[in-house]
N, C-alpha and C positions, 0 to 999 in steps of 0.2 A: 780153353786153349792152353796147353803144357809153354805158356811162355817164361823166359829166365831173365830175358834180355829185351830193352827198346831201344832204338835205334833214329835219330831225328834226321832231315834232311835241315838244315837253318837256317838261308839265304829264302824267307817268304812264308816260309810253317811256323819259324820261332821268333824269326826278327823280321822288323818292317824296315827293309834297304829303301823303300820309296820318300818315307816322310824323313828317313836318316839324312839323303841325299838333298833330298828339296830342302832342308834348313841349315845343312854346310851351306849347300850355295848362298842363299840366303843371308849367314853370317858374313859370307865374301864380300857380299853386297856392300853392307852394312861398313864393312872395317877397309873393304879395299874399292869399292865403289864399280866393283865388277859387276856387268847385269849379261841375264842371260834367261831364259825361259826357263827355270831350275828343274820343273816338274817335267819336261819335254829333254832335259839334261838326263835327269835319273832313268828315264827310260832309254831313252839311248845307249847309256851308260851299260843298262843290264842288258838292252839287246844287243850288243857287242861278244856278249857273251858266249851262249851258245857258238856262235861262228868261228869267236877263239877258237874253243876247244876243239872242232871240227879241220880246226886248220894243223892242229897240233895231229889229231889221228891220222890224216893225210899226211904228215910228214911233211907238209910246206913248213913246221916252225919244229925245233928242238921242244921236248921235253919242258914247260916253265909254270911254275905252282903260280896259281890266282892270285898276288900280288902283283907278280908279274905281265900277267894277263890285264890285270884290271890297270894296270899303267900304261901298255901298251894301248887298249881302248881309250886313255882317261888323253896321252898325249893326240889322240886322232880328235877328240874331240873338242880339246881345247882350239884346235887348230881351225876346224867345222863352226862352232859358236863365236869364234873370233875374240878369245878371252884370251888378253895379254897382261904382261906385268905381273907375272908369280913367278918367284925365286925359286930355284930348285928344292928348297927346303920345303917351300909353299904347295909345291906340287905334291910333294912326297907326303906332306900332314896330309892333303887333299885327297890322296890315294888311298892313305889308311882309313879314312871314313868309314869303309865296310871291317874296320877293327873295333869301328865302336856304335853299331848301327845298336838303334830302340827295337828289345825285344815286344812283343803283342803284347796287350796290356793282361793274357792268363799266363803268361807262357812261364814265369818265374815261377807260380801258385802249382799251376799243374804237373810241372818238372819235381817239384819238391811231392808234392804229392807221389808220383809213380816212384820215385827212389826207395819211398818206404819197403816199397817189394820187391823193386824190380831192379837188376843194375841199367841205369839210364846212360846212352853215349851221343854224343853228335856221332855222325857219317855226312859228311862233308866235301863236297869237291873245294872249299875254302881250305889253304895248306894250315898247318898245325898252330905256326906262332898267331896267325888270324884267329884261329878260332879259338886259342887262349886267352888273349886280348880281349877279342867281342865278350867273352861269358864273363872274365873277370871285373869287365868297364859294367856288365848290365846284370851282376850279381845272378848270374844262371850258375849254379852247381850240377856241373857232369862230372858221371864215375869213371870217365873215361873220353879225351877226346879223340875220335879215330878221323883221318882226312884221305880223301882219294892219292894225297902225295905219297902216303904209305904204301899202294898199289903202283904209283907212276901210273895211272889211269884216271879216266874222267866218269863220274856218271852219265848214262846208265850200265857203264862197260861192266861185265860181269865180275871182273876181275875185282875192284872195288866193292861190293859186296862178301866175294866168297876171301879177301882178306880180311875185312872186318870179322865174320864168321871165327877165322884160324887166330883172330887177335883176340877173342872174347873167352875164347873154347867152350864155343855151343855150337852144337849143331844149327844148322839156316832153319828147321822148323822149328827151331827155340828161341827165334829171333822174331820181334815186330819190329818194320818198317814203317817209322809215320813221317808225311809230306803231306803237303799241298797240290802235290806235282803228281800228275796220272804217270806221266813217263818214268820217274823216280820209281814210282811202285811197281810197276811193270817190269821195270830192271830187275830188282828185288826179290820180285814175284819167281821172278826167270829162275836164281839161283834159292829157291822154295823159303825165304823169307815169307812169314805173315804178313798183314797188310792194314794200315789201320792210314782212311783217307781224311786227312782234316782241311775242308774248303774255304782257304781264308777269300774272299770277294774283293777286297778291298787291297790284295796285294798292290795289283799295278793302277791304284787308285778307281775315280767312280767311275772313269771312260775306258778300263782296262777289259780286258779279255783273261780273269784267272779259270784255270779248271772249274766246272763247277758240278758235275755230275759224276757221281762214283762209279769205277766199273762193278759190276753186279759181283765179280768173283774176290771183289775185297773183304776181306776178312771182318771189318769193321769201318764204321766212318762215323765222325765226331764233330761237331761244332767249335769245338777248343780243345785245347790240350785238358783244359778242367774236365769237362764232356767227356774226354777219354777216360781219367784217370777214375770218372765216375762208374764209366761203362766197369772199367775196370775190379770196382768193391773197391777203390780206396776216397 
């Protein structure tokens, strides 16, 4: 495949937001005596998500990059779990947790690996200063980080992809898309990005529900980023 360019989705493909979440709380626990089901917190927490963003396409909410977003879920939640007693300061460190979530235990290996040939970039509905944070707290080296706040769009809106495209200067057939996420690739797919499907299981823990079956017209699919960069010759 003539590719130049790979393209990561990060929130599940590169980092684990699950076990990052369950052991903030955890620490809360511990230092501020807050208790709360954390693993039943972190899912929540992500599933706020999607409906964000849905509420922003409709037009019920302005315009607001994923810090924003994830504050607005994190204050409904505090409120749902009945966690009191964090300072605003407390909340705000507590927001940025997905600035410093644990990448998968290849995801550092494999990334370094694909660089040798490839220019590697996140694509990210996470806005830009997150996703420089997360890669600098968990030593991930991207050639580039691109965020859907560059488009003012959310994935899988097309528009986010065919900027990332105009910001690389390749063409979308000179680009791979890798995620975890069928709908991720599918968006992708839409504006003729390749497709390379990595099925992490264990995203939303052992009672979760992750993608786990590739669509047939995927370009490639991988067990790890290592797996890829294997498929790959490097």
């Amino acid at each position: 495949m003539p590719i130049q360019a790979l393209t990561f989705d990060i929130f599940g493909t590169v980092f684990d937001w699950r076990t990052t979440i369950i052991r903030e709380g955890e620490r809360l626990e511990r230092e501020k005596g807050v208790q709360a089901d954390w693993p039943r917190f972190a899912d929540a927490w992500r599933g706020g998500y999607e409906p964000a963003m849905d509420r922003v396409r409709r037009g019920e909410l302005p315009w607001f990059n994923i810090d924003r977003l994830h504050r607005m879920i994190l204050d409904d939640l505090l409120v749902e779990f009945e966690i009191d007693g964090l300072s605003e300061a407390e909340k705000d460190h507590m927001n940025r947790v997905w600035h410093r979530l644990i990448p998968w235990p290849d995801a550092v290996e494999g990334i370094n690996r694909l660089r040798r040939k490839y220019v590697v970039a996140a694509l990210s509905n996470g806005n830009i200063a997150l996703l420089t944070n997360m890669a600098k707290h968990a030593g991930v080296t991207w050639d580039c980080v691109l965020s859907a706040e560059l488009a003012r769009h959310y994935k899988p809106d097309p528009q986010v992809y065919g900027t990332a495209a105009d910001l690389l200067g390749f063409p979308p057939s000179d680009i791979l898309m890798v995620a975890a996420h069928i709908h991720d690739l599918k968006g992708a797919q839409a504006v003729g990005f390749k497709t390379a499907f990595i099925p992490r299981l264990m995203e939303y823990g052992p009672d979760g529900n992750p993608d786990q079956q590739p669509d047939r017209s995927f370009d490639l699919v991988a067990k790890d980023l290592i797996d890829l960069a294997t498929q790959l010759g490097l």
